[in-house]
Each structure stands twice: as structure tokens, then as C-alpha cells.
C-alpha positions in Angstrom: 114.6 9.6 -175.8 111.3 11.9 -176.2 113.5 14.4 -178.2 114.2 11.4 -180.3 110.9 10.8 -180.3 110.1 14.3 -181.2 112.5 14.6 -183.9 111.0 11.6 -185.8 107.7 12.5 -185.8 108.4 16.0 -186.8 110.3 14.3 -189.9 107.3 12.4 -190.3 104.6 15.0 -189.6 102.9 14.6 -193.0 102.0 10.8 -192.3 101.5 11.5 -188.8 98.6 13.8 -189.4 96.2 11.1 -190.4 96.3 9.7 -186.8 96.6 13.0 -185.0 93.2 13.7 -186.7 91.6 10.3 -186.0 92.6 10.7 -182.1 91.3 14.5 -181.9 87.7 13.2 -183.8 87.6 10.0 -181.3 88.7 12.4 -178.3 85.6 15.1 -179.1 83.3 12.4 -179.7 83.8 10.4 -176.5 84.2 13.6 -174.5 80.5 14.2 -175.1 79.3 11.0 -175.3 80.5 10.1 -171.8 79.7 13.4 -170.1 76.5 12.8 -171.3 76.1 9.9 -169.9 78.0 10.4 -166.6 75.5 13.0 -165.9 72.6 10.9 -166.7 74.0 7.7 -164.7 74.2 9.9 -161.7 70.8 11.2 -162.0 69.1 8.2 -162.8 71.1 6.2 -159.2 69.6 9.4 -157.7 66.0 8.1 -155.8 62.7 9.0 -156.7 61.2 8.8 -153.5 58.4 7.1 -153.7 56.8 3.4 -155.0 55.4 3.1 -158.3 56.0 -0.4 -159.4 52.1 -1.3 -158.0 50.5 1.9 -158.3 47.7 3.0 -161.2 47.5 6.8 -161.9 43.5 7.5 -162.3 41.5 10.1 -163.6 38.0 10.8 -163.1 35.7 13.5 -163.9 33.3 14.5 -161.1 30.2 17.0 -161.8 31.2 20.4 -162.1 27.8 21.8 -160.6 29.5 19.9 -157.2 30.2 22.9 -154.3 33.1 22.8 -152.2 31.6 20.3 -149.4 30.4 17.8 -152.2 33.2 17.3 -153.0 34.7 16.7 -150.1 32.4 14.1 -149.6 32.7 12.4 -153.1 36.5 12.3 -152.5 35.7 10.4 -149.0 33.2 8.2 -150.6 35.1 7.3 -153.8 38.5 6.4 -151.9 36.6 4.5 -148.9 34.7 2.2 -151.5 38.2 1.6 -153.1 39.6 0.4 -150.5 36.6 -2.3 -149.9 38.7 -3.7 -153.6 40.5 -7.2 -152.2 43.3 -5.8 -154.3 44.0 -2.6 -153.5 46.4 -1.4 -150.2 46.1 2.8 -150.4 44.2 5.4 -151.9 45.0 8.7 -152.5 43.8 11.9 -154.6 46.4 14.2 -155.8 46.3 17.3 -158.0 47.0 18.3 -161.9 50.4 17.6 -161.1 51.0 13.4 -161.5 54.3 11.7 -160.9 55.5 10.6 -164.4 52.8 12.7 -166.3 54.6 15.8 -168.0 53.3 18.4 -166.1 54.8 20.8 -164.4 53.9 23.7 -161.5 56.6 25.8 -160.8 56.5 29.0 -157.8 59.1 31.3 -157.0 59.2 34.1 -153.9 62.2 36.2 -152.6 60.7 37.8 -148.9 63.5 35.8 -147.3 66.2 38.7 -149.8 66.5 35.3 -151.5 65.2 33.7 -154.8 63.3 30.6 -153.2 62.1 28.6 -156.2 60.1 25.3 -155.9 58.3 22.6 -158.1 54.7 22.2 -156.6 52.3 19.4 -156.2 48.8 19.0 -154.2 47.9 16.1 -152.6 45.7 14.7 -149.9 46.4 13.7 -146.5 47.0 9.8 -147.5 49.6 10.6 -150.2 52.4 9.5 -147.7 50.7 6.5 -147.2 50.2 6.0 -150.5 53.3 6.6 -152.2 55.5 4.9 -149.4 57.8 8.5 -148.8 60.4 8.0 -146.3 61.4 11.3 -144.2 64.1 13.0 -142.4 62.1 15.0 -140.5 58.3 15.6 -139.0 55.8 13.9 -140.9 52.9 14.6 -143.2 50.2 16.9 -143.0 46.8 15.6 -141.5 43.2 16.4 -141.9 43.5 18.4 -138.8 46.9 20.1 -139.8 44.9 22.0 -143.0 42.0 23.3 -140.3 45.0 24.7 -138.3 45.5 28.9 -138.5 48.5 28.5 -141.1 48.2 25.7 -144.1 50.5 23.0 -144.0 53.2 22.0 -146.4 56.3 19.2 -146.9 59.1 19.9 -148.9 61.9 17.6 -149.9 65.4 17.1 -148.7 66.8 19.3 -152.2 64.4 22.2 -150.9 66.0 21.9 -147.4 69.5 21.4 -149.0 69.4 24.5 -151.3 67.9 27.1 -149.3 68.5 26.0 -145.1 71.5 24.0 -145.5 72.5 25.0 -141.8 68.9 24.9 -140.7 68.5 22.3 -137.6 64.9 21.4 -138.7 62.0 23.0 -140.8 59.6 21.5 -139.0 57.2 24.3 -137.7 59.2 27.1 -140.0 56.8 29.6 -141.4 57.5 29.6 -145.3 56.2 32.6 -147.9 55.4 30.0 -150.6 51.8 30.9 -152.5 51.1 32.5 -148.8 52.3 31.8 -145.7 52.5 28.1 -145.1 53.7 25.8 -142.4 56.6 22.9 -142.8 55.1 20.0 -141.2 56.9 17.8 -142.7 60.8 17.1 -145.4 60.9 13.7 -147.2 64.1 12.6 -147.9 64.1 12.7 -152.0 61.1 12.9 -154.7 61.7 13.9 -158.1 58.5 13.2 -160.3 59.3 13.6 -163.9 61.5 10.5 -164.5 64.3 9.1 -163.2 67.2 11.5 -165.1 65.1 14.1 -163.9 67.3 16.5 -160.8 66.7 16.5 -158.1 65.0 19.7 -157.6 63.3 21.5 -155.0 59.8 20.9 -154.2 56.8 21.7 -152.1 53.6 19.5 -151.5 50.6 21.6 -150.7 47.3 20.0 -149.2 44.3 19.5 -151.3 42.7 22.9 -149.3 45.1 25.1 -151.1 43.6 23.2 -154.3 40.5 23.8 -153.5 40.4 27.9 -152.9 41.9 28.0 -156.8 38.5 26.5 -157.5 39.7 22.9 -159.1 39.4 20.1 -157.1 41.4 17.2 -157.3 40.4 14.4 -160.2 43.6 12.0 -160.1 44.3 9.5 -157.7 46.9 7.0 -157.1 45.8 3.4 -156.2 48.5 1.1 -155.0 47.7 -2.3 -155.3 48.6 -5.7 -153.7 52.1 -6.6 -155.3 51.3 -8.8 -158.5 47.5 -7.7 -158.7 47.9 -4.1 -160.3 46.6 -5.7 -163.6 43.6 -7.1 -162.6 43.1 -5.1 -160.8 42.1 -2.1 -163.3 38.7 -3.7 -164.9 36.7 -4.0 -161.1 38.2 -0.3 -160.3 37.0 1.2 -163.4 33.8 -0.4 -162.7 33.5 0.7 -159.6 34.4 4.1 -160.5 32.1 4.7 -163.2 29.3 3.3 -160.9 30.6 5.6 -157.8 30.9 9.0 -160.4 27.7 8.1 -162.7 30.4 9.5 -165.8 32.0 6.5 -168.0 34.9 9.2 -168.9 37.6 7.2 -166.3 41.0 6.7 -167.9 43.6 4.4 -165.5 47.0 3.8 -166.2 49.8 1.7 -165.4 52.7 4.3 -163.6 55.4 1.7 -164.0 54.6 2.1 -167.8 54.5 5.7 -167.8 58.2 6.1 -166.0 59.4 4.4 -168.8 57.5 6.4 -170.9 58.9 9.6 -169.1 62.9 8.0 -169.3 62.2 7.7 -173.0 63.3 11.3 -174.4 66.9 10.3 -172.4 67.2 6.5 -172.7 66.8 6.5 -176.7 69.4 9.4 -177.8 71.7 7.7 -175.7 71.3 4.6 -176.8 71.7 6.3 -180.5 75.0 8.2 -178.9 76.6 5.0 -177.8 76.0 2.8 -180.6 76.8 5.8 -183.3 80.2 6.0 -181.0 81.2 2.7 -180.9 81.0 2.1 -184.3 83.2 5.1 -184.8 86.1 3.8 -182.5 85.5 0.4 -184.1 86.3 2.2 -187.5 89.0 4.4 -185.8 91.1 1.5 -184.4 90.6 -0.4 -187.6 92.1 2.8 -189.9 94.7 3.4 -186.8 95.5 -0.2 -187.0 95.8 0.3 -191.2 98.2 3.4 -190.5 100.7 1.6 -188.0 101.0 -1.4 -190.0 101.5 0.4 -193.7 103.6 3.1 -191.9 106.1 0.1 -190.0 106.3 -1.9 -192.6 107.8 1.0 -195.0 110.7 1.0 -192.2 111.3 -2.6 -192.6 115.1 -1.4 -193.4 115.2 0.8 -190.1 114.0 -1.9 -187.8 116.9 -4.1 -189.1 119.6 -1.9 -189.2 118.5 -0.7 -185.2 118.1 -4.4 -184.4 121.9 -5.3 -186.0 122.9 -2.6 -184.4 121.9 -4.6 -181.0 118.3 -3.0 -180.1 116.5 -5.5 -178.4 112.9 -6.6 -179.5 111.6 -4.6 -176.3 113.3 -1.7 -177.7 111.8 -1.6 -181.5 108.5 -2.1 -179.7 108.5 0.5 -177.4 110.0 3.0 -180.0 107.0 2.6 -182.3 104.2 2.5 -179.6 105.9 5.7 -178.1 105.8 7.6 -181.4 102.0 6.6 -181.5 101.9 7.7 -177.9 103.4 11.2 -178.7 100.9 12.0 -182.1 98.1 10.7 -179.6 99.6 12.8 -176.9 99.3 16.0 -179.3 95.6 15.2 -180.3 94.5 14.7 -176.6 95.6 18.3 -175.3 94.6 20.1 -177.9 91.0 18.3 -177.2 91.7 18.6 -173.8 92.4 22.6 -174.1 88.5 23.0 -176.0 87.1 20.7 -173.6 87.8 22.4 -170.5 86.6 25.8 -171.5 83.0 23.9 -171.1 82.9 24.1 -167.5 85.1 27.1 -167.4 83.1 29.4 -169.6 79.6 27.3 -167.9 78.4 27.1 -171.3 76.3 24.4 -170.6 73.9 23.6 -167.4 75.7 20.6 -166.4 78.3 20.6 -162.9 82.0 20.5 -163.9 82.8 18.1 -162.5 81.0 15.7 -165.2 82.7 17.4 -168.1 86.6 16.7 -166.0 85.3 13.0 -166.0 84.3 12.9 -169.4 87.8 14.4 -170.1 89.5 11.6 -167.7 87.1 8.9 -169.2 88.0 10.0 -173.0 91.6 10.3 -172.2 92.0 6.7 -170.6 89.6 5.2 -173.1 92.0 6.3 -176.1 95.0 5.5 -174.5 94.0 2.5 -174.1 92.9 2.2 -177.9 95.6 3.4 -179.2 98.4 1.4 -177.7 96.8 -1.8 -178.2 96.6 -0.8 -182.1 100.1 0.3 -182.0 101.5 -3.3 -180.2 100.6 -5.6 -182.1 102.4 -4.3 -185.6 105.3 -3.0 -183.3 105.1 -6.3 -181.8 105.5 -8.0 -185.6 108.1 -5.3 -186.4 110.3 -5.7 -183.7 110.5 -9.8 -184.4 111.9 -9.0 -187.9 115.3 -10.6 -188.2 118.0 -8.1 -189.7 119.5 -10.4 -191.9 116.4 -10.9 -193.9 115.1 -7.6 -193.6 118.9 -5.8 -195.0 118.8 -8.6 -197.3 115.8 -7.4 -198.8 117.3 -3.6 -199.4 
């Protein structure tokens, strides 16, 4: 039978090449279309960490002629008159680095004889609190833990993951990061860009190793009360610019600014998937166009097969397997390009998402294809061979 097969689309090969084509074009574009997505899907089910949902990002500007102890005790006194807000649940200052905000601090080191590279991002001792972190070990760092000989610090579960995967605990390890530092504490997961964003190693450092690079911290994070995190904003800036004598006091929503962040992934692939599914649409329709023009100029072969006793089941499943064997063709060539993706790592994606964007692209055609192919085999095969040799 697929030597039959073979044979007839080898006769055929000229009108054949139309769909061949079609199926290699939908193949290529679905390929990338759903690795992209795949990819994405995964790292957007992938936790951030932390709340956001009723939490303001704010930024303040504190006078510059300030020393190191004044502003200590303007970070005490602005966060302990915040909290007297009936609105507001936690306070917390944090460095240049701000969940959702861009920015990026990166540090690398290699003591250990390997490449240990980490995102970075300061915080006070309330950021825990404040953020809602869940961790799998120790805790965080305290006002007494940055007094103590070594400075603490708390990574995340991809830091522990990547670099001590057979590590019991970190807790207490002594880490070369920016100096020698202590692990007090591993949260679970926090990744700070967006949500598509890996999750990559990081380190939080206490607002002491801010403070010796001679910036101290101007951002806080105020959650709120769940439903006040609007009006909450006009008494906080209020109170802020009364609490810093400066009007220059810009607060943000963060649940606005994640989408923000998601923005430069969530719109191309919106744009990917509408741009593809208008392609099928137009492939099935011209594959639909094919089969039918193509089975109805063997109108005289149907009948003569079906006088000669092929069944209706028969005709059908002739037609829809020379479909399958052009589409066949067109999906292993695809396939061969494909695969040299992940082979050759020509892109920074794991394999595994470019063998389900294969498997996805494979099934998705399939399935495309033979419902375009039934129906006119479907039609064909009801033809009645007295009426159809009649005709020739």
C-alpha cells in the first residue's frame, strides 16, 4: 500500500509540490511560534517570590550633606511614621535595584576554581517582612546580623541549585561575593525583572554593604492593607514630603509596573500568535482548495476503483494517505533544520523546548491536514460509479 502510495505521488509530484511547500511554511512557522512560547509559559508558571499585588515602589530624595548616622536615623524615622498610616502593613527601604524597575546589578567571582555569578540587590532588615519571601532555609538577616564580624547575605534557591546542588545547607557558609559574606539565610525563588524573566541566581546584601559604596538607600516598598493601595498614595506622599522637607517624591503602583516589565514578551507574542493563526487559517483554506480541485480531476479514477468493488472507506483512506505521505515529506525535512537548533545550541533556550515545539508543530499539522483532506475524500469516495463513468 505505501509503495502504492509512493508511486502515485511521484506521478503526481508536480501538483504535489504546492502542498509539500504549504506544510514545510506552516511546519517552520509553528516550530517557532510554539517554542517561543513553551519557553515563555514555563517561565512565567515559574514564582516570583515575593507579593506585589498591594505594594507601592517609592522614591525619595534625602539631603545629600546627610553623614552616615543621619541617615540611619532618617531611614528609622521615615519608615516608623509610615507605619502610624491606618493603611499601611510593612515598610521597607531597598537599594537602586527595584523589583519590576529595569535595573540590573550583576557580580561575578571564581575563588571557589569556579565562575560563581549572581544578580545583586540591597535591602534592609524588614524586606522579608515586607515582601512576604518564603524560605527553605535560615532566615533573614537582622540588625544585629550586619554588626556581626562577617556581613550577612541570602541568596535564592537558583543560587543554591546552580552552584551547591549537593550542599546540605548554606546557612553559616562563608561566600567570596563583593568580600567575604555570610549566608544567613536561601529563599525559595525571586526573580525581579518580570515574570518571563529566569530564574537566575541572586544575592541580597544588607543596606551596610550599601552604605560603604557611599549611596544610601532612597526606595522603599510600602505594602498596604489589601484594597487600600490607592488611597493610600495621596496621605504617604504627604507625609513624605513633610518627613524629607523635598516635594521631589515619585510613588508607583508595582502591580502596574510588572505588567509594564511583561510588556516587551506579552506583545510580540501576542503579534506571533495572531500573525500565525491567520497563516494556518489561509493554509487550510488553500490545502482545502488543492484537495478538492486535485479529487475532483480523478472523478474517473474514483469510479472505476469503486466499480471495481473499493469500498467508500477505501477511496477515503487512499486520498487522506497521499495527503499524509506529501505532509509526511514536508515535516522531516522541517524536522531535520529544526533539530540542529538545540544540537548546534544556537540559541540560549534548553532543548528540550525546541523537541516540544517540534512535537507540538508536528501534531498541530497532522491534525490540519487530515481534517482538510476528509472531507473532499469524504465527498469523493460517495461518488457513484455509474454516474461518474457515465460522465467520461
Amino acid at each position: 500500500m505505501l509503495s502504492h502510495l509512493l508511486k502515485l505521488m511521484w506521478n503526481k509530484r508536480r501538483a504535489n509540490v504546492l502542498i509539500f511547500v504549504e506544510i514545510l511554511l506552516a511546519f517552520v512557522v509553528l516550530f517557532g511560534v510554539y517554542t517561543f512560547t513553551i519557553y515563555n509559559y514555563d517561565r512565567y508558571r515559574s514564582p516570583l517570590g515575593f507579593s506585589y499585588e498591594h505594594s507601592l515602589g517609592v522614591r525619595v530624595d534625602l539631603d545629600d550633606q546627610l553623614d552616615s548616622a543621619a541617615v540611619v536615623e532618617a531611614h528609622r524615622r521615615i519608615r516608623t511614621e509610615l507605619l502610624e498610616l491606618p493603611d499601611v502593613a510593612a515598610v521597607t527601604w531597598i537599594g537602586p535595584v527595584n523589583p519590576f524597575g529595569g535595573g540590573t546589578w550583576r557580580t561575578s567571582n571564581d575563588e571557589y576554581g569556579f565562575l560563581i555569578t549572581t544578580l545583586m540587590m540591597f535591602a534592609d532588615e524588614h524586606f522579608a517582612e515586607t515582601a512576604e519571601l518564603d524560605f527553605r532555609e535560615g532566615g533573614w538577616y537582622t540588625e544585629a546580623d550586619q554588626h556581626a564580624k562577617y556581613p550577612p547575605i541570602v541568596v535564592n534557591g537558583a543560587f543554591k541549585d546552580e552552584y551547591f546542588p549537593q550542599a546540605e545547607t548554606l546557612v553559616d557558609t562563608l561566600l567570596p561575593i563583593n568580600g567575604l559574606h555570610r549566608v544567613v539565610g536561601v529563599v525559595d525563588a525571586f526573580k525581579y525583572q518580570s515574570n518571563f524573566a529566569e530564574n537566575q541566581p541572586l544575592t541580597f546584601f544588607s543596606h551596610a554593604d550599601q552604605d560603604r559604596g557611599g549611596e544610601p538607600f532612597e526606595m522603599l516598598i510600602v505594602r498596604t492593607h489589601p484594597g487600600r493601595t490607592a488611597a493610600v498614595q495621596e496621605p504617604l506622599y504627604r507625609r513624605l514630603v513633610d518627613l524629607t522637607k523635598n516635594t521631589d517624591v515619585v510613588i508607583w503602583s508595582m502591580a502596574e509596573d510588572r505588567i509594564k516589565a511583561n510588556r516587551p514578551v506579552v506583545i510580540p507574542l501576542i503579534i506571533m500568535l495572531v500573525i500565525s493563526g491567520f497563516l494556518l487559517i489561509n493554509i487550510a483554506l488553500g490545502l482545502f482548495g488543492v484537495l478538492f480541485t486535485q479529487i475532483s480531476h480523478r472523478r474517473a479514477e474514483i469510479g472505476l476503483r469503486k466499480a471495481l468493488g473499493a469500498t467508500p472507506g477505501e477511496v477515503t483512506a487512499q486520498f487522506v494517505g497521499e495527503v499524509l505521505v506529501v505532509t509526511a515529506a514536508g515535516l522531516l525535512l522541517g524536522t531535520f533544520f529544526a533539530v540542529q537548533l538545540p544540537l548546534l545550541e544556537l540559541l540560549p533556550i534548553p532543548a528540550k523546548y525546541f523537541y516540544l515545539g517540534i512535537m507540538a508543530s508536528v501534531l498541530t499539522i497532522l491534525l490540519i491536514v487530515t481534517a482538510c483532506a476528509f472531507l473532499p475524500s469524504r465527498q469523493a469516495a460517495g461518488l457513484h460509479p455509474a454516474h461518474v463513468l457515465h460522465e467520461e
